[in-house]
One Martini backbone bead per residue (centre of mass of N, CA, C, O) as a GRO file, in nm:
protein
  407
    1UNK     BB    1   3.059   2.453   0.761
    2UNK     BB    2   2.930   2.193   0.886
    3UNK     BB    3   2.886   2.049   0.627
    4UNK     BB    4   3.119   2.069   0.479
    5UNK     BB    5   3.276   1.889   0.701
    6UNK     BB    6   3.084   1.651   0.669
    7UNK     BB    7   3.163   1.579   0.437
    8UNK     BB    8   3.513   1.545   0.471
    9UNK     BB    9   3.446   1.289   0.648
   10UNK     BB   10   3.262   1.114   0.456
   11UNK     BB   11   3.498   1.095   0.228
   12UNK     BB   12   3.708   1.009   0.361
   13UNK     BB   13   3.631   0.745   0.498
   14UNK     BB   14   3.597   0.633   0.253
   15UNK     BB   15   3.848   0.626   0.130
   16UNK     BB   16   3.974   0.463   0.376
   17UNK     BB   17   3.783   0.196   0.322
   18UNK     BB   18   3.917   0.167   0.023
   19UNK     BB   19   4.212   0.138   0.093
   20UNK     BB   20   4.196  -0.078   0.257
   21UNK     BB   21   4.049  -0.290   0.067
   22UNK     BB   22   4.286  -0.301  -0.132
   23UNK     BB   23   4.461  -0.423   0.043
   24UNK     BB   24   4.326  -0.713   0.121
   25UNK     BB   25   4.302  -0.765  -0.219
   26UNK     BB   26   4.632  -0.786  -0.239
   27UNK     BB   27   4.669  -1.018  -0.035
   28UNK     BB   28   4.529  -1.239  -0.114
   29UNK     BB   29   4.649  -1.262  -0.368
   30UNK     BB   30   4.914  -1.338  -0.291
   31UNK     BB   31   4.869  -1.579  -0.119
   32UNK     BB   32   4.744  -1.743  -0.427
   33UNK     BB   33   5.015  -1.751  -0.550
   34UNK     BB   34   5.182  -1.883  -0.348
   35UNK     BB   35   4.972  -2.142  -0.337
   36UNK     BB   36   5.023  -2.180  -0.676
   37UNK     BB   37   5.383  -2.224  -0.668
   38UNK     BB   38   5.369  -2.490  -0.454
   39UNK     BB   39   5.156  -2.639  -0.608
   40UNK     BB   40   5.274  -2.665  -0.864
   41UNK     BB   41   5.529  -2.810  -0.762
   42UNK     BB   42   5.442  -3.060  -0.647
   43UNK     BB   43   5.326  -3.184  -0.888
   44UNK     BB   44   5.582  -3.153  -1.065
   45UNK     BB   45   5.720  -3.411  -0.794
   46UNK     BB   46   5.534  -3.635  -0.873
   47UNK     BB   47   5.616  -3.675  -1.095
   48UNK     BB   48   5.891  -3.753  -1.073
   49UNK     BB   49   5.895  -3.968  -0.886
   50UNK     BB   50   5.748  -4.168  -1.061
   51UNK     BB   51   5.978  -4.185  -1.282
   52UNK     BB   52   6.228  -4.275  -1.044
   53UNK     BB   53   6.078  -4.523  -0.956
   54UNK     BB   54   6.077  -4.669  -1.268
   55UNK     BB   55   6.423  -4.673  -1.227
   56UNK     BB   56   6.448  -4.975  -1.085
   57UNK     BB   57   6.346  -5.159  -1.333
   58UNK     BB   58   6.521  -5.030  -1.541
   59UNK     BB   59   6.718  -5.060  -1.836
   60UNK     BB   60   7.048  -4.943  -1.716
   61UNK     BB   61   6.948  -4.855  -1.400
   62UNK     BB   62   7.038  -4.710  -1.089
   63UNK     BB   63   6.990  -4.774  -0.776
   64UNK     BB   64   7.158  -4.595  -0.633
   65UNK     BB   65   7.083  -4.357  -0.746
   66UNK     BB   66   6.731  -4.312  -0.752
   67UNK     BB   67   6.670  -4.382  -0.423
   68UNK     BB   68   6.799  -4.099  -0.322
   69UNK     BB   69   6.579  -3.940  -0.525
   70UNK     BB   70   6.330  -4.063  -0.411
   71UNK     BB   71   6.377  -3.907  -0.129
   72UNK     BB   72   6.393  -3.636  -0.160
   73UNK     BB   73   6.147  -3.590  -0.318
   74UNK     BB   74   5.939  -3.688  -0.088
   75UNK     BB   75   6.040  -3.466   0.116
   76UNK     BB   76   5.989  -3.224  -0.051
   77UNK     BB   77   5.702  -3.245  -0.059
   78UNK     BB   78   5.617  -3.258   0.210
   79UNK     BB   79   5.709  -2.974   0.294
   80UNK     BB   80   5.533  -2.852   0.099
   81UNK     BB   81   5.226  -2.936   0.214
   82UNK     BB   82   5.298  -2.807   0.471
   83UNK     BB   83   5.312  -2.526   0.398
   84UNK     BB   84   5.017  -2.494   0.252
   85UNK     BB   85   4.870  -2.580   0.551
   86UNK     BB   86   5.003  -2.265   0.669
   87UNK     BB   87   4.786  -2.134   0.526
   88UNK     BB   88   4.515  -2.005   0.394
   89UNK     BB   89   4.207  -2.168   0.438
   90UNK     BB   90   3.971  -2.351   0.338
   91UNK     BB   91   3.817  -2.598   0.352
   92UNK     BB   92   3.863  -2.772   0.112
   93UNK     BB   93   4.158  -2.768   0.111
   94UNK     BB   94   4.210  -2.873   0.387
   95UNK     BB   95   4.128  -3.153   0.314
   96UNK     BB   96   4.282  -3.213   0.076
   97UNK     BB   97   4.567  -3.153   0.187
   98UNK     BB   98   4.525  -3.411   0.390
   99UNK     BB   99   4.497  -3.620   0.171
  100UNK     BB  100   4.741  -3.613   0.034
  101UNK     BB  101   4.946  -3.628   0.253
  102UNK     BB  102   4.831  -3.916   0.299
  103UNK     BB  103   4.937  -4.032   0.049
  104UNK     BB  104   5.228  -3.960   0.070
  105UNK     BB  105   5.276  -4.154   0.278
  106UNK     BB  106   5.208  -4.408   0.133
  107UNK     BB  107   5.405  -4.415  -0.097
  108UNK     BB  108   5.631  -4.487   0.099
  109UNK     BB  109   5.579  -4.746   0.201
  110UNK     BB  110   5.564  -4.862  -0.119
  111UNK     BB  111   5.851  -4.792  -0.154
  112UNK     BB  112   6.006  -4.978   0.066
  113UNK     BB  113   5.879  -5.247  -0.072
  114UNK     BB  114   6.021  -5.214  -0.350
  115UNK     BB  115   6.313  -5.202  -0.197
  116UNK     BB  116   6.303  -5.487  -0.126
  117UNK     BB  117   6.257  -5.635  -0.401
  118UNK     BB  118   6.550  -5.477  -0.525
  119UNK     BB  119   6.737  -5.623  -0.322
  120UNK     BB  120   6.565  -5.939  -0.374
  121UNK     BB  121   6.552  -5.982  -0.656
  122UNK     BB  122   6.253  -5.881  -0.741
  123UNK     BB  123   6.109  -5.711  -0.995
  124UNK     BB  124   5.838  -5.819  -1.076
  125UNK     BB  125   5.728  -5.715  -0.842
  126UNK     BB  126   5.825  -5.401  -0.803
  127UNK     BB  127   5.710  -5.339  -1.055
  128UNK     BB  128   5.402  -5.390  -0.982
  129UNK     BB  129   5.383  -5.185  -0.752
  130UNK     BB  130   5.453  -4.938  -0.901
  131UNK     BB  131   5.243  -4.971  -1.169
  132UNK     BB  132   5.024  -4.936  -0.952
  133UNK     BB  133   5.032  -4.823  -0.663
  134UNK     BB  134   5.274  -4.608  -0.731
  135UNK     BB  135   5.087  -4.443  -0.954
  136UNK     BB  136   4.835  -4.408  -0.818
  137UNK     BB  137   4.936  -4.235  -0.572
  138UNK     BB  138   5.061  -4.001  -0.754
  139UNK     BB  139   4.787  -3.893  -0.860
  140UNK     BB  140   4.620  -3.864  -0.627
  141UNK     BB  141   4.799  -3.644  -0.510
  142UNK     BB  142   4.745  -3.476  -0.714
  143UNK     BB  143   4.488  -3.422  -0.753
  144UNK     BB  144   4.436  -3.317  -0.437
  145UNK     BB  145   4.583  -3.053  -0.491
  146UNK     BB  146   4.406  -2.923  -0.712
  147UNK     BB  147   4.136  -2.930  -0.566
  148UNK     BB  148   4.279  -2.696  -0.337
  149UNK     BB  149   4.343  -2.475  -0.516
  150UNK     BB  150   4.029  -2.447  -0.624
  151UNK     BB  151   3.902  -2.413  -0.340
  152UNK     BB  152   4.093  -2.136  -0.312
  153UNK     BB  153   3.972  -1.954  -0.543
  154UNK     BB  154   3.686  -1.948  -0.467
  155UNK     BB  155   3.714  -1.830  -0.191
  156UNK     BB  156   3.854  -1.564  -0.309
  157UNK     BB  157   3.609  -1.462  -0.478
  158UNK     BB  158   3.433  -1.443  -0.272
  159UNK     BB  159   3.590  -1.218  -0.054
  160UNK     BB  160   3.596  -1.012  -0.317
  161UNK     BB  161   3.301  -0.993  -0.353
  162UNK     BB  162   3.274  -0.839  -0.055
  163UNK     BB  163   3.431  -0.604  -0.081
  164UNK     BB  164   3.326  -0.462  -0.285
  165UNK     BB  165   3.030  -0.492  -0.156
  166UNK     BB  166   3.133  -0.246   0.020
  167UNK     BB  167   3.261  -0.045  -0.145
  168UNK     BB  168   2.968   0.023  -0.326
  169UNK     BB  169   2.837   0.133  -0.049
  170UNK     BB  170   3.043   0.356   0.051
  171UNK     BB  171   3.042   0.529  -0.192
  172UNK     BB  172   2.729   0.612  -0.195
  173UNK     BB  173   2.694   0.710   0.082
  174UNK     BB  174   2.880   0.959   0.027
  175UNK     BB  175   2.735   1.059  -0.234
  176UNK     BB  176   2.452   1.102  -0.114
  177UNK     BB  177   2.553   1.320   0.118
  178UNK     BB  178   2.658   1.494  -0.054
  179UNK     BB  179   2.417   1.595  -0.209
  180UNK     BB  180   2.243   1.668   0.041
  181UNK     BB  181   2.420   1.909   0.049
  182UNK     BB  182   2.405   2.083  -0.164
  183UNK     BB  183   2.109   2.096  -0.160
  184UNK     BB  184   2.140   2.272   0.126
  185UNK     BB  185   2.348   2.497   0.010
  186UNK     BB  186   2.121   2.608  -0.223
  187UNK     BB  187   2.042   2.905  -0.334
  188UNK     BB  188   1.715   3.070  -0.222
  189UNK     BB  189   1.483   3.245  -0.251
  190UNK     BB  190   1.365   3.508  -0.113
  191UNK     BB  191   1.146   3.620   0.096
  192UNK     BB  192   0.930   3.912  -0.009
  193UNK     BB  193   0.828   4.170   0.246
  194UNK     BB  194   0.594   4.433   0.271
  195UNK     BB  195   0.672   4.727   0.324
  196UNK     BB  196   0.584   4.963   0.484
  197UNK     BB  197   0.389   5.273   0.443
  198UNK     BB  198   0.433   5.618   0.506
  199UNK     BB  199   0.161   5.858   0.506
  200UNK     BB  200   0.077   6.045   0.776
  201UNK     BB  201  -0.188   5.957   0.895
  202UNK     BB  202  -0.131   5.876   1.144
  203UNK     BB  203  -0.210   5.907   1.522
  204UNK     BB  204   0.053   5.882   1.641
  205UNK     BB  205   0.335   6.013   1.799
  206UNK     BB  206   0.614   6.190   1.729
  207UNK     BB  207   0.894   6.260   1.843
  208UNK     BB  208   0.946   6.501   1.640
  209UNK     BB  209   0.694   6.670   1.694
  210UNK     BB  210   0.767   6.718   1.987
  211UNK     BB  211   0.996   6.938   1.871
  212UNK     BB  212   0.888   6.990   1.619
  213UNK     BB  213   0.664   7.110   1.333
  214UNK     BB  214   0.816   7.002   1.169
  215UNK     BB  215   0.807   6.770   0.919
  216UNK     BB  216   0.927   6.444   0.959
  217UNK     BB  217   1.054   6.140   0.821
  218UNK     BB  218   1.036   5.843   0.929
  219UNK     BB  219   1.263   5.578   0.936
  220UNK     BB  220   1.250   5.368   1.119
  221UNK     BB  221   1.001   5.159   1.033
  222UNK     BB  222   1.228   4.995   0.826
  223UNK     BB  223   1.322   4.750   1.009
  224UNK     BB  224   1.061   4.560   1.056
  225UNK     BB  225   1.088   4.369   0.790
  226UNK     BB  226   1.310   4.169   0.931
  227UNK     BB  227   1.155   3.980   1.110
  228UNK     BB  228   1.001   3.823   0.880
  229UNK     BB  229   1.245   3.745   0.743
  230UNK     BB  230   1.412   3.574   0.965
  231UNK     BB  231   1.192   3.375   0.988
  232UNK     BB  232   1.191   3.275   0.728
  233UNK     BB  233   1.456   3.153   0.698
  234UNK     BB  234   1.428   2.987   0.946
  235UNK     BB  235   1.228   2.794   0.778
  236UNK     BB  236   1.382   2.681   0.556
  237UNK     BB  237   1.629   2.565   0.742
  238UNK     BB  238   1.425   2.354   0.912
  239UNK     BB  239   1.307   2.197   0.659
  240UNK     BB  240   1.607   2.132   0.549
  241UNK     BB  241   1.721   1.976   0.833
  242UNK     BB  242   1.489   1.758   0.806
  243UNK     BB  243   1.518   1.649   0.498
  244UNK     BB  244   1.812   1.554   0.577
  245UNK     BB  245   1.737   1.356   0.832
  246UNK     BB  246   1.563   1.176   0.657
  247UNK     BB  247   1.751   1.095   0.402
  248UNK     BB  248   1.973   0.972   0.615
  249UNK     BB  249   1.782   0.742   0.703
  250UNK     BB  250   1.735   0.633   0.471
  251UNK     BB  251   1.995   0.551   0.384
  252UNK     BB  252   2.097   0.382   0.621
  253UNK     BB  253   1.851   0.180   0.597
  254UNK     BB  254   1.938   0.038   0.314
  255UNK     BB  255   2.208  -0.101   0.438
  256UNK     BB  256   2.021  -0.276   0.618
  257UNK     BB  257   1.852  -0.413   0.458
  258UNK     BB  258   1.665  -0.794   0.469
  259UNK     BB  259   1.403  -0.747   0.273
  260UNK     BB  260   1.083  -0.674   0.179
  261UNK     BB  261   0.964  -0.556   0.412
  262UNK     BB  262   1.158  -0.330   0.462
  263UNK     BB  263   1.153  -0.234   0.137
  264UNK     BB  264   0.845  -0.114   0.205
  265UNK     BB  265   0.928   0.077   0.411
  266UNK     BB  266   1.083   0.255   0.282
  267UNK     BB  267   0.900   0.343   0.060
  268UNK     BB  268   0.706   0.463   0.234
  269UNK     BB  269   0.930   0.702   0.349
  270UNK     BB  270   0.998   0.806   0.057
  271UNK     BB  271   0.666   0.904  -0.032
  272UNK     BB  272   0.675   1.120   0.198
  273UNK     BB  273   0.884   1.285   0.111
  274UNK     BB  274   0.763   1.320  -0.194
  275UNK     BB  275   0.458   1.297  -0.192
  276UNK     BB  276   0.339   1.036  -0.262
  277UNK     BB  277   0.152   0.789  -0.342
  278UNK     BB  278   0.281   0.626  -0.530
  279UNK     BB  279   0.548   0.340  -0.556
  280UNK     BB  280   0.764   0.190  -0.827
  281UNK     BB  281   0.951  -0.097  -0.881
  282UNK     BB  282   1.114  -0.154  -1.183
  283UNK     BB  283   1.258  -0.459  -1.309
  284UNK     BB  284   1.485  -0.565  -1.539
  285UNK     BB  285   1.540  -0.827  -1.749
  286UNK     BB  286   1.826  -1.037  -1.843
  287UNK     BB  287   1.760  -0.924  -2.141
  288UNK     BB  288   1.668  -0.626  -2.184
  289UNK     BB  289   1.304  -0.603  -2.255
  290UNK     BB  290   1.182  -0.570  -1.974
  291UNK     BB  291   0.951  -0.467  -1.707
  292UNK     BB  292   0.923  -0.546  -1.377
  293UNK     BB  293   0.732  -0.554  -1.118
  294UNK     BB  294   0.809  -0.591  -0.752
  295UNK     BB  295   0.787  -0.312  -0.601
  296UNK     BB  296   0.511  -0.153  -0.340
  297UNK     BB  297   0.359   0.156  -0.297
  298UNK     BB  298   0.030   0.249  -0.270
  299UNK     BB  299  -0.086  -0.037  -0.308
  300UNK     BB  300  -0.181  -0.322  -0.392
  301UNK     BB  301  -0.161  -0.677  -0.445
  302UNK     BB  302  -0.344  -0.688  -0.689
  303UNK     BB  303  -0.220  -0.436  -0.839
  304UNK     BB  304   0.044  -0.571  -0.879
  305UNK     BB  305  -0.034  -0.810  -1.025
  306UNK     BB  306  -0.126  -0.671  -1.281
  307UNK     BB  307   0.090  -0.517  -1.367
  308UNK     BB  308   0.272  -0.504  -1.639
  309UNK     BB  309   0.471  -0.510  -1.871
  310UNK     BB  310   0.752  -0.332  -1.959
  311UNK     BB  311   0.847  -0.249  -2.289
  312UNK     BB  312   1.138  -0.086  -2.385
  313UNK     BB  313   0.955   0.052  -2.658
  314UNK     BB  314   0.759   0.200  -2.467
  315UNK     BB  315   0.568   0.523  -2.463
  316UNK     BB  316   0.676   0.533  -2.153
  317UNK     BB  317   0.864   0.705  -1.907
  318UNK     BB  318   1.002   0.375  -1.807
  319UNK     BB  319   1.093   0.326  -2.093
  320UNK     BB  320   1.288   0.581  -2.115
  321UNK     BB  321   1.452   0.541  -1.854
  322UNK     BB  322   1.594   0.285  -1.937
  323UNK     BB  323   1.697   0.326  -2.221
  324UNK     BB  324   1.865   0.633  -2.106
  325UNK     BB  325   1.948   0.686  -1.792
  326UNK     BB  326   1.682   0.915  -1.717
  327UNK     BB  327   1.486   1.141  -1.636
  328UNK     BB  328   1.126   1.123  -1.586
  329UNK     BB  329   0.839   1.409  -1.649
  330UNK     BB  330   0.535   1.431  -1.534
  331UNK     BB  331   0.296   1.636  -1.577
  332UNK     BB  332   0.033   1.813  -1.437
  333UNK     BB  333  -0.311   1.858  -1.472
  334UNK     BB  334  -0.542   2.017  -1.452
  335UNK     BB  335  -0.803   1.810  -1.354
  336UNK     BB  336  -0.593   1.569  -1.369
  337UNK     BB  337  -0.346   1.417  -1.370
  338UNK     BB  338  -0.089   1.323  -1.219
  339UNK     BB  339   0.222   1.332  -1.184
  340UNK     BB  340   0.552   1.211  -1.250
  341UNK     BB  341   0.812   1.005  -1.163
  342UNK     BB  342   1.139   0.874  -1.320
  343UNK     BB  343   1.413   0.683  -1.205
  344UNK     BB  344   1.697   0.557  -1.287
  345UNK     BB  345   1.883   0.247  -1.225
  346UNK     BB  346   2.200   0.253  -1.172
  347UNK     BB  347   2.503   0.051  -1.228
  348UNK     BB  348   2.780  -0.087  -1.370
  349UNK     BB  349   2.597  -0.244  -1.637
  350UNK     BB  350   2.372  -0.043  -1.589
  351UNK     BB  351   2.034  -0.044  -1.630
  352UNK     BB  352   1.783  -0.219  -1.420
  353UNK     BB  353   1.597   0.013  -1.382
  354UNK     BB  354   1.276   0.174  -1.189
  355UNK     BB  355   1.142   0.439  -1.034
  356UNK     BB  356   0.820   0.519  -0.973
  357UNK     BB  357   0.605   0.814  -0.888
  358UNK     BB  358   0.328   0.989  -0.724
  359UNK     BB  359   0.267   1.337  -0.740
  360UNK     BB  360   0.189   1.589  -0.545
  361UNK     BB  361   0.115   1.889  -0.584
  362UNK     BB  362   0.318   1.930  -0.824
  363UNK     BB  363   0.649   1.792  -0.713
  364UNK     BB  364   0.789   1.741  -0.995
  365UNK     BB  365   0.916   2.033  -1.037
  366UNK     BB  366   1.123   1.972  -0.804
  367UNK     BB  367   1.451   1.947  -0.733
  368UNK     BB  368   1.439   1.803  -0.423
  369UNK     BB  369   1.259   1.561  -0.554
  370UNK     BB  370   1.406   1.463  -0.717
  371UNK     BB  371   1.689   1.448  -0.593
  372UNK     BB  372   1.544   1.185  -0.417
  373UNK     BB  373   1.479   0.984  -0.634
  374UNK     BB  374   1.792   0.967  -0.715
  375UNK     BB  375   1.882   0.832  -0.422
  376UNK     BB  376   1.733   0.607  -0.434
  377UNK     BB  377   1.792   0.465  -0.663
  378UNK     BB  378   2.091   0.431  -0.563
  379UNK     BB  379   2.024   0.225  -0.352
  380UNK     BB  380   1.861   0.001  -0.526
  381UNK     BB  381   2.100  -0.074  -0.688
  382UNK     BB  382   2.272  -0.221  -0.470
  383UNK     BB  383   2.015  -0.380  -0.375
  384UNK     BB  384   1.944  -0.521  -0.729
  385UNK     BB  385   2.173  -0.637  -0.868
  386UNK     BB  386   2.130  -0.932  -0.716
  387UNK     BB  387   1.810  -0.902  -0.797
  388UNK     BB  388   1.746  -0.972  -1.136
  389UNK     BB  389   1.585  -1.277  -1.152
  390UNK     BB  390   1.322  -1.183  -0.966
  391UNK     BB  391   1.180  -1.092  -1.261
  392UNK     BB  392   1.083  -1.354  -1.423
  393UNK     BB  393   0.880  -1.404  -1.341
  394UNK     BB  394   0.558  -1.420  -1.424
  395UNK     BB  395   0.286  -1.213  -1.457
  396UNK     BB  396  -0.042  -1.107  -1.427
  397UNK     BB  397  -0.261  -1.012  -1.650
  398UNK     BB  398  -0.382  -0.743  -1.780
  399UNK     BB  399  -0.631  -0.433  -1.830
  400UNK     BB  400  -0.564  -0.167  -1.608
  401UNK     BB  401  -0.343  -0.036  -1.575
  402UNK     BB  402  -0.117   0.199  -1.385
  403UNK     BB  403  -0.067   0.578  -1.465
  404UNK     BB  404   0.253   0.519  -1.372
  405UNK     BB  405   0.356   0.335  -1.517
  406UNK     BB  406   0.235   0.434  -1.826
  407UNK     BB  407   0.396   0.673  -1.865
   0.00000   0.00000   0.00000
C-alpha cells in the first residue's frame, strides 16, 4: 500500500507538472500572436504613411485631405509601439523597438519641416525631403519592427524549448519510479525451508508421554519452520527496500548531472548496483551509422582511447540493440567470458546509443538487473538527446577492443 501511494503521489505531481508547463507554453504562444499582429499593424501603418506623405506634392491631390491623415497615421503608430513595448520582451526585441521609438520621432520632426515647404509653395524641397528623408526614415523603422518581431520569436522558441526538457525530464522520473516499484511489487519465489521430520528416536520427553503410555504424534513441532521463513522473506524484502532506495537516488542524480565527471561517477553508482565490472556508454554518430564510446566505468583512459568504433551492421550486442532498440544478453560461459548487458538509449527521434555492461556471477539473467540497466539508459536519453555531435570526434584506431564492445 505504501509504495502503491508513493506511485500515484509521483505520477500526479508528474502529471500536475505537465499541466502547469502546458499552460505557461500556451501563454506564450498567445502573447507571441498578440505580438506579431500589433507588429504587423504597425508595418502596415509605415506604408501607408509614407504613401501619405508623397501625396503632398503629387499632381491632383489636396494637402488639406493628406495633412490630416498623415497625423493620424503617425499617431496610430506611435500608440502601437508603444502597446508593443509594455508586453513581454527579450534584450534584442527591447532594443530594436526603442530604436523604432526613435525613428518614428525623427519622421514627425521631417514632416513638420516637409509642411513649412508646401505651406510656403516651395515643393521642389518639399518633395527631396519626402523622397529622401521621409522615406528613409519610414523603411528604416519597419526594419526595426521586424527585426524585434524575429528576436522575440527567437526568445519565445529558447523558453519552450526549456520547458519541454523540463517536461520530459518530470515525465522520466515518474515513469522510472513506477517502474522501480513494479519491480519491487512483482512476487519472489518463496524459499522453502525443510521441516523436521519426528521420528519418535528423540530421548526428551514429552508432554503426552507423561499423561499416558500411548505414543502420541506431537504436532507442535511443526510450527517451528515459520520463524525461519518469516526471517527469509523479512531479509528478501529488505534486500529490495535497499536496491530501491539506492536506484532512486541514482534516478535523483541523473536530473542534476553537470559534466562528464559526475556523469562517470554517476556510471560508477549504477555499475555497483548492478555488479558489473566495467560500464560504457557509447553514443550513435549524427549520421547513425557508427556508435563511438563517450563516456567509461571500470576502463582506464588508454583503454578508452582505443575502443573503436561499432558500425551499425556489425555482428555483435552493441550494434543490435541500435539497430532494433531491444535489450540484448550475452550469457556468460562456465570458465569463459563474463556476461554482458546492452541495454538500448531511447529518445524521442529513436535509439541514439547503448550502454553495455560487463556483469559478474551471472547476474545478466536477473530481471532485476536488466531492469535496473533499462532505467539507466532512459536516464541517459534525457542526458544525451543533446550531446549527440560530441560522438562526431574521430577515436583513435584499436587494434585489441574490449570484449564487452565487441560482443
Amino acid at each position: 500500500m505504501i509504495f502503491g501511494a508513493a506511485t500515484l503521489v509521483a505520477v500526479g505531481a508528474a502529471a500536475f507538472f505537465l499541466f502547469q508547463t502546458e499552460q505557461q507554453i500556451a501563454r506564450l504562444k498567445s502573447t507571441l500572436r498578440a505580438f506579431d499582429v500589433r507588429a504587423r499593424e504597425a508595418t502596415t501603418g509605415l506604408a501607408d504613411l509614407r504613401v501619405a506623405q508623397q501625396a503632398y506634392v503629387a499632381e491632383g491631390q489636396g494637402v488639406d485631405f493628406w495633412m490630416p491623415k498623415v497625423a493620424s497615421l503617425h499617431q496610430s503608430i506611435t500608440g502601437t509601439l508603444a502597446a508593443l513595448r509594455q508586453s513581454p520582451l527579450s534584450g534584442g526585441a527591447s532594443t530594436a523597438l526603442d530604436e523604432a521609438v526613435a525613428t518614428v520621432a525623427e519622421f514627425g520632426a521631417i514632416d513638420r519641416r516637409t509642411r513649412d515647404y508646401v505651406t510656403s509653395d516651395q515643393k521642389l524641397m518639399a518633395a527631396d525631403v519626402i523622397f529622401t528623408e521621409g522615406s528613409e526614415a519610414a523603411a528604416n523603422a519597419a526594419r526595426q519592427i521586424e527585426t524585434a518581431r524575429l528576436a522575440e520569436h527567437q526568445a519565445a522558441d529558447v523558453a519552450e524549448a526549456e520547458l519541454r526538457n523540463k517536461e520530459a525530464l518530470a515525465a522520466g522520473a515518474a515513469a522510472s519510479f513506477a517502474v522501480l516499484v513494479v519491480l519491487v511489487l512483482i512476487p519472489r519465489p518463496r524459499v522453502e525451508v525443510e521441516e523436521p521430520v519426528t521420528t519418535g528416536l528423540s530421548i526428551a520427553p514429552s508432554a503426552a508421554a507423561s499423561v499416558s503410555t500411548t505414543a502420541v504424534p506431537a504436532k507442535a513441532p511443526k510450527a517451528a519452520p515459520a520463524a525461519p521463513r518469516a526471517q527469509a522473506q523479512t531479509s528478501v524484502a529488505t534486500r529490495h527496500a535497499i536496491a530501491l532506495k539506492a536506484a532512486a537516488s541514482l534516478a535523483t542524480d541523473f536530473g542534476r548531472v553537470r559534466d562528464a565527471d559526475e556523469m562517470t561517477q554517476l556510471l560508477g553508482r549504477a555499475a555497483t548496483l548492478m555488479d558489473a565490472s566495467g560500464v560504457v556508454i557509447w553514443l550513435g554518430t549524427t549520421t547513425g551509422t557508427e556508435l563511438a564510446p563517450m563516456l567509461a566505468h571500470g576502463y582506464g583512459p588508454q583503454a578508452l582511447s582505443r575502443m573503436p568504433r561499432v558500425p551499425r551492421s556489425a555482428d555483435n550486442a552493441a550494434a543490435a540493440a541500435y539497430r532494433t532498440g531491444q535489450m540484448q544478453i550475452v550469457l556468460s560461459r562456465p570458465g569463459g567470458n563474463a556476461g554482458a548487458l546492452v541495454a538500448p538509449i531511447l529518445a524521442a527521434e529513436g535509439c541514439i546509443g547503448a550502454l553495455s555492461a560487463e556483469i559478474q556471477g551471472g547476474g545478466e539473467a536477473s530481471e532485476s538487473v536488466q531492469a535496473l540497466s533499462a532505467i539507466v539508459a532512459a536516464h541517459l536519453a534525457t542526458v544525451l538527446a543533446a550531446s549527440r555531435p560530441a560522438a562526431e570526434s574521430e577515436p583513435k584506431p584499436v587494434a585489441e577492443p574490449r570484449a564487452a564492445a565487441q560482443r
